[in-house]
C-alpha positions in Angstrom: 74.6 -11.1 -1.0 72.4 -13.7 -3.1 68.6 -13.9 -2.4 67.6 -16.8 -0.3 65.0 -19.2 -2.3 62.5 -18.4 -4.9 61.4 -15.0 -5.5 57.7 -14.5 -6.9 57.6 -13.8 -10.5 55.9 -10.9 -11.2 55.0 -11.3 -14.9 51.8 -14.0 -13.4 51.8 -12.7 -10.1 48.5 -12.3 -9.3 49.2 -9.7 -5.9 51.5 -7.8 -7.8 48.8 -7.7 -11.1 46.1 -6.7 -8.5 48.5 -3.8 -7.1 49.1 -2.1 -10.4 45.3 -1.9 -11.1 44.5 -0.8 -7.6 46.8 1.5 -8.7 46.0 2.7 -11.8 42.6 3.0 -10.5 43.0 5.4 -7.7 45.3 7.6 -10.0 42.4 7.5 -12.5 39.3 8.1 -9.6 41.4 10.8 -7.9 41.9 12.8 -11.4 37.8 12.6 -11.6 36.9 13.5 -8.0 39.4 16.5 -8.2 37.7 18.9 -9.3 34.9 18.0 -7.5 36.7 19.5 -4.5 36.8 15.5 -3.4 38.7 12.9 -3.0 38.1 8.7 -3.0 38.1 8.9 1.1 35.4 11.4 1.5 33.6 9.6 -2.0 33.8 6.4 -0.3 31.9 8.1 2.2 29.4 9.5 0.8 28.5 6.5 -1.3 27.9 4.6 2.0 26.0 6.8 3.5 24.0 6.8 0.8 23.8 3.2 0.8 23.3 2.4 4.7 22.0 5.7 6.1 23.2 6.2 10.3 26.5 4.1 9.8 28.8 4.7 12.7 31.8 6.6 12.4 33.7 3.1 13.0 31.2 1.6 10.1 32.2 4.4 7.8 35.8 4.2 8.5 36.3 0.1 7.9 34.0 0.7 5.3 36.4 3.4 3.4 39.4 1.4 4.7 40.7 4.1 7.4 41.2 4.7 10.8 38.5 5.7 12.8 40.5 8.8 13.7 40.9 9.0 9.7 37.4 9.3 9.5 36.1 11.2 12.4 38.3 14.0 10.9 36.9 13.6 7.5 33.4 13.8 8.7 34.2 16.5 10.7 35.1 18.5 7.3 31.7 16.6 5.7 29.7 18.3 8.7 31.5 21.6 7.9 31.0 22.0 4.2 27.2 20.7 4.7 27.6 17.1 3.0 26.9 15.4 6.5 24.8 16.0 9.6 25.1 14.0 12.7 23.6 14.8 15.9 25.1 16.9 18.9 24.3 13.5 21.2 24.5 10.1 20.3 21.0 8.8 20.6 22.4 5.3 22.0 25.3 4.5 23.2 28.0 6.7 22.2 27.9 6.2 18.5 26.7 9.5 16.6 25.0 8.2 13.2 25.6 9.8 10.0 22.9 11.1 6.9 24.1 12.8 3.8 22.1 16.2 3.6 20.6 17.2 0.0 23.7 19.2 -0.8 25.6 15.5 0.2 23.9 13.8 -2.0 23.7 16.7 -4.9 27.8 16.2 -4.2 27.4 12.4 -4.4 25.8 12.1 -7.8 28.9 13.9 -9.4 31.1 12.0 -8.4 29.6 8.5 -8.8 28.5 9.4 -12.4 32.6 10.6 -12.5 33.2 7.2 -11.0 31.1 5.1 -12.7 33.0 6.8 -16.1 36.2 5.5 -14.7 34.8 2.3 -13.8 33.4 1.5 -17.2 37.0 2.6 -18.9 38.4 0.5 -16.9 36.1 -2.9 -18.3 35.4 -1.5 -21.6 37.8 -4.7 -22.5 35.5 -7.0 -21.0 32.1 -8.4 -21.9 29.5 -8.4 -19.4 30.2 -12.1 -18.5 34.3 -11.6 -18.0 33.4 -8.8 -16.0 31.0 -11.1 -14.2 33.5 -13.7 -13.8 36.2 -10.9 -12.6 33.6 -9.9 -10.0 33.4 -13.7 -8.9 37.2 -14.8 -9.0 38.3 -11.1 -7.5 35.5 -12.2 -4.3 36.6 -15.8 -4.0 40.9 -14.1 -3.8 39.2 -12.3 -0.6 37.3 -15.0 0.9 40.9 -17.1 0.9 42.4 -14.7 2.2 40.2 -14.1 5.2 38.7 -17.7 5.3 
């Protein structure tokens, strides 16, 4: 059976070039946070709650690009290890915010200096106004999708 009308050509497709370095960067972030004892889900999470303090589990999760069920279980295992502490009762609503304790954030700064090594291997090609421009031209690929 022949292919019905024109396939996308994957030596300039531009999906296809953006899902072989999303991939090549998770293999490369997951070989750093290993040994760590982490992985990018519960990094992701730790690098927002270090950023916006109290998110929501629901904030955390489309944050970390999860399910809320996803998440609830991770920060379950965050409140168990010490990492995270959320309160037994949701101060409003039914929303229980949650802080990074000081081993959380003693976790945290391993991994985002592992990160931030993977992150500058990965533009060490690039001079600081391509990887400008990348920034800018990768944004304005989301906005038309979502726009």
């Amino acid at each position: 059976m022949s292919q019905v009308g024109p396939s996308v050509d994957l030596a300039v497709s531009v999906g296809y070039r953006l899902k072989q370095a999303s991939s090549a960067l998770h293999v490369a972030m997951e070989a750093v946070l290993r040994p760590l004892g982490m992985n990018i889900t519960q990094y992701s999470c730790l690098e927002l709650l270090a950023q916006r303090p109290g998110l929501s589990n629901a904030e955390l999760a489309r944050g970390a690009f999860v399910t809320r069920q996803s998440m609830n279980v991770l920060l379950q295992a965050l409140e168990r290890d010490g990492s995270v502490v959320r309160p037994p009762v949701a101060p409003v609503g039914r929303a229980l915010p949650a802080e990074l304790t000081p081993l959380g954030r003693e976790r945290l700064a391993a991994a985002s200096a592992a990160v931030r090594a993977v992150e500058d291997r990965m533009r060490a090609g690039l001079d600081r106004a391509e990887a400008v421009q990348l920034a800018a031209l990768l944004d304005r690929c989301v906005e038309g999708l979502q726009g």
